[in-house]
Backbone as CSV, one residue per row, in Angstrom:
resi,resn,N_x,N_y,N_z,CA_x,CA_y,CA_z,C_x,C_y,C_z
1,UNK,-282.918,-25.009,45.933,-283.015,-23.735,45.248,-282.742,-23.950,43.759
2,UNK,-283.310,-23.315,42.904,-283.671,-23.406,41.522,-282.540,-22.369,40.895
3,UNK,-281.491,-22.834,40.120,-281.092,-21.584,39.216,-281.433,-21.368,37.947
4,UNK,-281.411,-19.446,38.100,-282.091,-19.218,37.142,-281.337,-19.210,35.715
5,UNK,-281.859,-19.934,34.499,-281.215,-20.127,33.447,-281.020,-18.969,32.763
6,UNK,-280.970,-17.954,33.005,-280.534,-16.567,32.402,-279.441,-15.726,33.145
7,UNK,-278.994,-16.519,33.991,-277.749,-16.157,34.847,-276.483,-15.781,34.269
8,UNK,-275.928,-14.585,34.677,-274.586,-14.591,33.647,-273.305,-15.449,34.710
9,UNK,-272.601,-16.315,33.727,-271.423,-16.827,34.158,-270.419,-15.595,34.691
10,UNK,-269.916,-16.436,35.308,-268.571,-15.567,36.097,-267.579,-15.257,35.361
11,UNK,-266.891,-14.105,35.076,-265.873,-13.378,34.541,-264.614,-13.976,34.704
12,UNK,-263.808,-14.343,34.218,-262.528,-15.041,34.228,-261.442,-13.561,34.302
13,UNK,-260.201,-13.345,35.481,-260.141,-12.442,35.153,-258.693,-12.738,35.162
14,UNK,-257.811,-12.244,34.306,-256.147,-12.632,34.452,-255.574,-12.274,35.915
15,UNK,-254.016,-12.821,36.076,-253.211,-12.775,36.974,-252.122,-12.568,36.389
16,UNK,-251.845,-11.073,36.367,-250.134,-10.557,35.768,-249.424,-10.385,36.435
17,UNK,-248.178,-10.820,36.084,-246.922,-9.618,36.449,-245.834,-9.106,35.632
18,UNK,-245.507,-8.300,35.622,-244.832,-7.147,34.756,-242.784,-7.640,35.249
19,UNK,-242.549,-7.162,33.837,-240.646,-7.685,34.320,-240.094,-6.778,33.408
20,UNK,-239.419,-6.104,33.602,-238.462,-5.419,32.372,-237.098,-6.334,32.038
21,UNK,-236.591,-6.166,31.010,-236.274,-6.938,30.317,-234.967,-5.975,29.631
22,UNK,-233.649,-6.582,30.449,-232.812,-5.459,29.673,-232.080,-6.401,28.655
23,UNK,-232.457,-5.635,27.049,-231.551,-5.584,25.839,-230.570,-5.643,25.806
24,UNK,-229.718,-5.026,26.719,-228.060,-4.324,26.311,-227.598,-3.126,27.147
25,UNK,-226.892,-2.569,26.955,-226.651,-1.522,27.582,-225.459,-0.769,27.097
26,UNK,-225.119,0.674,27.537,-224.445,1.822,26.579,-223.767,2.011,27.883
27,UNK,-222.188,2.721,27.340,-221.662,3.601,28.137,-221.886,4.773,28.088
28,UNK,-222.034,5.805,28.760,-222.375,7.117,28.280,-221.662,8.079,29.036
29,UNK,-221.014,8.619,28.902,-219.824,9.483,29.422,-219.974,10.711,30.511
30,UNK,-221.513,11.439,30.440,-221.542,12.391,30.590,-222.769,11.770,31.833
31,UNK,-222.341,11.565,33.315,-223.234,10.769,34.069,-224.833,11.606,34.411
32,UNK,-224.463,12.887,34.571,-226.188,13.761,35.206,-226.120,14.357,33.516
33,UNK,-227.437,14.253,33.530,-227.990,15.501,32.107,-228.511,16.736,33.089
34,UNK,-227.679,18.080,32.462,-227.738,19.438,33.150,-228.606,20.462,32.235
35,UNK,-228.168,19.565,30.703,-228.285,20.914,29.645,-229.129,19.722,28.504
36,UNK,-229.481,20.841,27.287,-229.382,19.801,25.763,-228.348,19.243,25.265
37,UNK,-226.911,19.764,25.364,-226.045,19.282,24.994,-225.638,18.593,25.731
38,UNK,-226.182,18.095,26.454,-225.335,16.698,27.851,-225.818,15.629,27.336
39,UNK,-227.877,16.051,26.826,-228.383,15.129,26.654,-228.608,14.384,25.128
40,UNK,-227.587,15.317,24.091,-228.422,15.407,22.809,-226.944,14.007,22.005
41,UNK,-226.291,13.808,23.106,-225.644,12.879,22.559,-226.385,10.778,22.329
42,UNK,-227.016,10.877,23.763,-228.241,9.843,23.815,-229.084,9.586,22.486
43,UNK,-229.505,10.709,22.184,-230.339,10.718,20.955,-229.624,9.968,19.771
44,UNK,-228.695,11.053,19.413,-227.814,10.895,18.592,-227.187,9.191,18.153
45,UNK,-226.858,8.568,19.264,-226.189,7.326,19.059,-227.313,6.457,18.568
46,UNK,-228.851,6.660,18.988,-229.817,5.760,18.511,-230.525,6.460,17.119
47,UNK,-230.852,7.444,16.486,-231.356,8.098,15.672,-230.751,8.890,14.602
48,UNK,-229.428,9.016,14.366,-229.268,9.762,13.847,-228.791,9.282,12.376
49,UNK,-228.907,8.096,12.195,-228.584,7.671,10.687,-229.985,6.574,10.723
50,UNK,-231.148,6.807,11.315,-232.597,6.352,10.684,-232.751,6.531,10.148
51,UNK,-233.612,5.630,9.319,-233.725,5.752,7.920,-235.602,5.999,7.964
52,UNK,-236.020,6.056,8.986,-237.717,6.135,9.508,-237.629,7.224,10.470
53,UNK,-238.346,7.337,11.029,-239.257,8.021,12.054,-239.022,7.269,13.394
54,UNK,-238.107,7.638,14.380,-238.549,6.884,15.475,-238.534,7.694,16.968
55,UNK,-239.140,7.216,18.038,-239.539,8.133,19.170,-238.113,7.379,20.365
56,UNK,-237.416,7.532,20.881,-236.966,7.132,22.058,-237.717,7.894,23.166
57,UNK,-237.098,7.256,24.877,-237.282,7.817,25.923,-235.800,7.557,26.282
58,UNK,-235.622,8.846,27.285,-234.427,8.805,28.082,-235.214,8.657,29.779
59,UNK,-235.291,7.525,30.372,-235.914,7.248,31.790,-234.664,8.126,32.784
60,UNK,-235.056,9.550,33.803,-233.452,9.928,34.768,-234.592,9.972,35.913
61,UNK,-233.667,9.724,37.237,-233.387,9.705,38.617,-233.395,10.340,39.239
62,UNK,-233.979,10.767,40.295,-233.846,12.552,40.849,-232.822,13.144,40.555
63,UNK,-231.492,12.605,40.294,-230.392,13.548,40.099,-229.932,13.708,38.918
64,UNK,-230.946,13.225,37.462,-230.994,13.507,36.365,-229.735,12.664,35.972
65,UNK,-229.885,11.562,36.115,-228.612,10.531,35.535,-229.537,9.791,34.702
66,UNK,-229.541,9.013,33.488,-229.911,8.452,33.170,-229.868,6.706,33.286
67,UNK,-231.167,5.890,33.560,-231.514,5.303,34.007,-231.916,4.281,33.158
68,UNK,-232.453,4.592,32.126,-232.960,3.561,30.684,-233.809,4.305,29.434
69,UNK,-233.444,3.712,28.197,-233.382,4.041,27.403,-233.898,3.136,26.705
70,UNK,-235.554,3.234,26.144,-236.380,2.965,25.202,-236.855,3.220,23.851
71,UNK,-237.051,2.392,22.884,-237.543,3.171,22.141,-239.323,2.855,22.179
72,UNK,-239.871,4.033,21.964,-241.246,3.888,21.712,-242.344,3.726,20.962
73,UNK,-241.634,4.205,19.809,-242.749,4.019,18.817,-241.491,3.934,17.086
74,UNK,-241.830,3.148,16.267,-240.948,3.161,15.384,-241.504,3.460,13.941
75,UNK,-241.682,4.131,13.323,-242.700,5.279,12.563,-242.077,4.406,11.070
76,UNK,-242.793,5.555,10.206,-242.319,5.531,8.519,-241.923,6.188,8.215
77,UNK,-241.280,6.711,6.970,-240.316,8.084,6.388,-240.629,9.042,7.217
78,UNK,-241.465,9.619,7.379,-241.938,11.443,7.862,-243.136,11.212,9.113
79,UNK,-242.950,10.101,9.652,-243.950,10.242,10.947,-244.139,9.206,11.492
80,UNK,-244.353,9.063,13.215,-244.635,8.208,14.183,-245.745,8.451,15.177
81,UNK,-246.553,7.826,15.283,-247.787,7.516,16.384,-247.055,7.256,17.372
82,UNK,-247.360,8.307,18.351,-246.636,8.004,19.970,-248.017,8.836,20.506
83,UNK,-248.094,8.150,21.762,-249.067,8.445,22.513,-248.515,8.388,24.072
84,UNK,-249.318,9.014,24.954,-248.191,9.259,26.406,-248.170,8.122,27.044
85,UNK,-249.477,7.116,27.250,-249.312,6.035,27.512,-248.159,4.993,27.559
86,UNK,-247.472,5.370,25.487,-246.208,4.460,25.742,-245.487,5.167,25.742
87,UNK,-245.526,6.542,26.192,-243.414,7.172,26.313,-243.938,6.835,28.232
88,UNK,-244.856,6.584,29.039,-244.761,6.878,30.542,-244.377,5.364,31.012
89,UNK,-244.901,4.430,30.094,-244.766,2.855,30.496,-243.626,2.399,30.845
90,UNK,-242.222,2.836,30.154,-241.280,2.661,30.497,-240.473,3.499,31.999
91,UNK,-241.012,4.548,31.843,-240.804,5.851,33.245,-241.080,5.349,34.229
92,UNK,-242.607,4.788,34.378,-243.165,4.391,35.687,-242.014,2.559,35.531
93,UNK,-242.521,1.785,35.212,-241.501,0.300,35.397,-240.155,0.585,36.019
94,UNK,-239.594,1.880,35.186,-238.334,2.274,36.207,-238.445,3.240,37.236
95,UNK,-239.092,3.620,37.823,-239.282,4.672,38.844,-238.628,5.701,38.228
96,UNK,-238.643,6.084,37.369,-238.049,7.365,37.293,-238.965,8.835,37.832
97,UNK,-237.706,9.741,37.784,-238.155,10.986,38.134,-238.846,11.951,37.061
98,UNK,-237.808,11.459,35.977,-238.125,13.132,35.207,-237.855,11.512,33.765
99,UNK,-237.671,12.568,32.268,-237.552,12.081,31.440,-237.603,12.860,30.012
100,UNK,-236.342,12.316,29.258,-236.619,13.333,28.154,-236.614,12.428,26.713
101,UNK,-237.999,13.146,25.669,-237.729,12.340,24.207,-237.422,13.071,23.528
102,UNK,-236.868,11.839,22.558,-235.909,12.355,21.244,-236.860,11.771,20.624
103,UNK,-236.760,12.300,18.996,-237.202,11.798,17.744,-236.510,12.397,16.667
104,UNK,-236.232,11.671,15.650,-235.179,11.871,14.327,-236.528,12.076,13.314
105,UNK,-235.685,13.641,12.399,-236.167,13.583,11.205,-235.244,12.712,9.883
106,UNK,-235.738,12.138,9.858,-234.986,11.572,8.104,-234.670,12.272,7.554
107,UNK,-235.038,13.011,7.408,-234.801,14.155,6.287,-233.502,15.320,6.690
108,UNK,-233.218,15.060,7.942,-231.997,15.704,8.656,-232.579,16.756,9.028
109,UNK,-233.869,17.580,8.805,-234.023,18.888,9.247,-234.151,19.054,10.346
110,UNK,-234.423,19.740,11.290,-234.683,19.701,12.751,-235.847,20.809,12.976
111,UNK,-236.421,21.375,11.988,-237.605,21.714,12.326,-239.036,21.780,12.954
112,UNK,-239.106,21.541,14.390,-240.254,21.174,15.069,-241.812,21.600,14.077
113,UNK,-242.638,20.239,13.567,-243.752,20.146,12.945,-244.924,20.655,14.077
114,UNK,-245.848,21.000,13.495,-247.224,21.028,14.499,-247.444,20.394,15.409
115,UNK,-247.463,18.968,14.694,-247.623,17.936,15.743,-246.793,17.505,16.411
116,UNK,-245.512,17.951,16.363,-244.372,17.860,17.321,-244.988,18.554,18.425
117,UNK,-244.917,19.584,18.573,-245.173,20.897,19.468,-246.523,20.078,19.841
118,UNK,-247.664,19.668,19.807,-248.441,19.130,20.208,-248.544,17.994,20.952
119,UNK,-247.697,17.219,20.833,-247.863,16.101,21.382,-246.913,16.011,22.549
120,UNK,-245.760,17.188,22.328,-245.118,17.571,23.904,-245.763,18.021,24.550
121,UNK,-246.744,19.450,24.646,-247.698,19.534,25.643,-248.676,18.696,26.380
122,UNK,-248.999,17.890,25.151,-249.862,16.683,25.793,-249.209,15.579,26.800
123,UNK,-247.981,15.433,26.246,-246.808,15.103,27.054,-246.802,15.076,28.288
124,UNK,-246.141,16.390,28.779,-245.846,17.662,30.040,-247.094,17.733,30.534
125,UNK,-248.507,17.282,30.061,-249.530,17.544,30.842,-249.818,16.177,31.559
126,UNK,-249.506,15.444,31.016,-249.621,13.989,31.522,-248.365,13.980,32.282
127,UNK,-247.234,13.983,32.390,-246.422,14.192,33.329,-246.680,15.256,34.580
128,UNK,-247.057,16.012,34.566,-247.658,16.941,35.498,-248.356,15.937,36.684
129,UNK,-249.118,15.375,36.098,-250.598,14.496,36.540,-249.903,13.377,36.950
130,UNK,-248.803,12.444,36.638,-248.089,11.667,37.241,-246.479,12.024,38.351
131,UNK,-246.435,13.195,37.959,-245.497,13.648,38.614,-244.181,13.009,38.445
132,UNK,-243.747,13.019,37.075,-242.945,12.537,36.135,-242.686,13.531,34.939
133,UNK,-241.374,14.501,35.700,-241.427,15.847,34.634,-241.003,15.441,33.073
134,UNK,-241.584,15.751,32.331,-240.688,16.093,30.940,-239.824,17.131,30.727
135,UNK,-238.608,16.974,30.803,-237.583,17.674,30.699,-236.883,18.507,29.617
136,UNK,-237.166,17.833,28.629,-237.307,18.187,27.007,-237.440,17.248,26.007
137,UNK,-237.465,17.351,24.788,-237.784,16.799,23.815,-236.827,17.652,22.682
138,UNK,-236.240,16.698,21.987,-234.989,16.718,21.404,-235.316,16.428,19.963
139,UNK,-235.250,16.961,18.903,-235.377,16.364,17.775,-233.760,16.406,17.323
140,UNK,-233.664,15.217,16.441,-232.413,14.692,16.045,-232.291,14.796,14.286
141,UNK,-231.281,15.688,13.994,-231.345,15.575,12.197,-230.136,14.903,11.926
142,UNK,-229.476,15.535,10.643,-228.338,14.844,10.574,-227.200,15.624,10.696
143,UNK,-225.637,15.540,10.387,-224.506,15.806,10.834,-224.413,16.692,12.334
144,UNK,-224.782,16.068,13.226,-224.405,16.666,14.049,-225.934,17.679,14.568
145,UNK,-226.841,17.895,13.756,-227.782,18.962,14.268,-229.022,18.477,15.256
146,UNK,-229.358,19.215,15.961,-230.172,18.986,16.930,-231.307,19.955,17.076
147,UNK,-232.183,19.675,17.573,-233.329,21.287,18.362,-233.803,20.583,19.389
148,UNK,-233.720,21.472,20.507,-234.336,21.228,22.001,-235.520,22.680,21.979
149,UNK,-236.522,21.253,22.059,-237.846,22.190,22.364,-238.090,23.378,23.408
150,UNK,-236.844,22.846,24.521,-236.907,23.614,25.642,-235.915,24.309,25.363
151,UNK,-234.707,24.586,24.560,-234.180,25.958,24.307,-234.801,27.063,23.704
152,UNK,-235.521,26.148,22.480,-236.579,27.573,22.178,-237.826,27.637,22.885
153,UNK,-238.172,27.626,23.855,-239.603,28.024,24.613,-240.432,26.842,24.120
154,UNK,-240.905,26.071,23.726,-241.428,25.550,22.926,-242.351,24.043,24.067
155,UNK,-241.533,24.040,25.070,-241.978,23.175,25.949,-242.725,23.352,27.486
């Protein structure tokens, strides 16, 4: 049998496997997150004297304990590219249940932007679809101030 010289070669295709990889680890005092203020201390210890833009995830457990703690995207003065892809990558690797992000303004304000409010729905809709709730989304300013998207309706 004759082959034909216009044949396409065979596809080479990888063989992965995936490992998480723990950094370090925190004590955190307050074991289930119930409220914003259970959870707005998490934020706080990673964001709140940035000097950029950055996204964490809080990965929790059916019983809303927290489980791991990522950061996702690490921005410039006044903004970060996060997409759901990488706040869920870390969620799914840990089985988590639910999950909530923080992000720091530099500027200390805590004013939810457009695209704040936007990119949580897009969020919560992709969690829906994985069945991986978003719980809230936390913006982090400075001395002490906070806004939970989900205290004001917003989520």
């Amino acid at each position: 049998m004759k082959k034909d010289k216009t044949e396409t070669p065979a596809k080479r295709i990888q063989i992965l496997s995936l490992r998480l990889v723990r950094e370090g680890s925190i004590l955190y005092q307050t074991r289930k997150i119930s409220s914003p203020k259970d959870a707005v201390g998490i934020g706080q210890q990673f964001l709140e004297d940035a000097d950029r833009e950055q996204v964490i995830v809080c990965c929790l457990d059916t019983k809303n304990q927290p489980l791991s703690i990522s950061v996702v995207s690490m921005g410039i003065l006044n903004s970060s590219l996060i997409h759901p892809r990488e706040i869920f990558k870390t969620a799914i690797l840990t089985n988590a249940a639910s999950l909530i992000l923080y992000h720091n303004h530099p500027s200390g304000e805590t004013e939810p932007s457009t695209e704040d409010i936007n990119i949580t729905k897009r969020i919560k809709e992709a969690g829906v679809l994985m069945s991986i709730e978003l719980i809230d989304h936390i913006i982090i300013g400075s001395e002490g101030r906070y806004l939970s998207l989900k205290e004001e309706g917003l989520l």
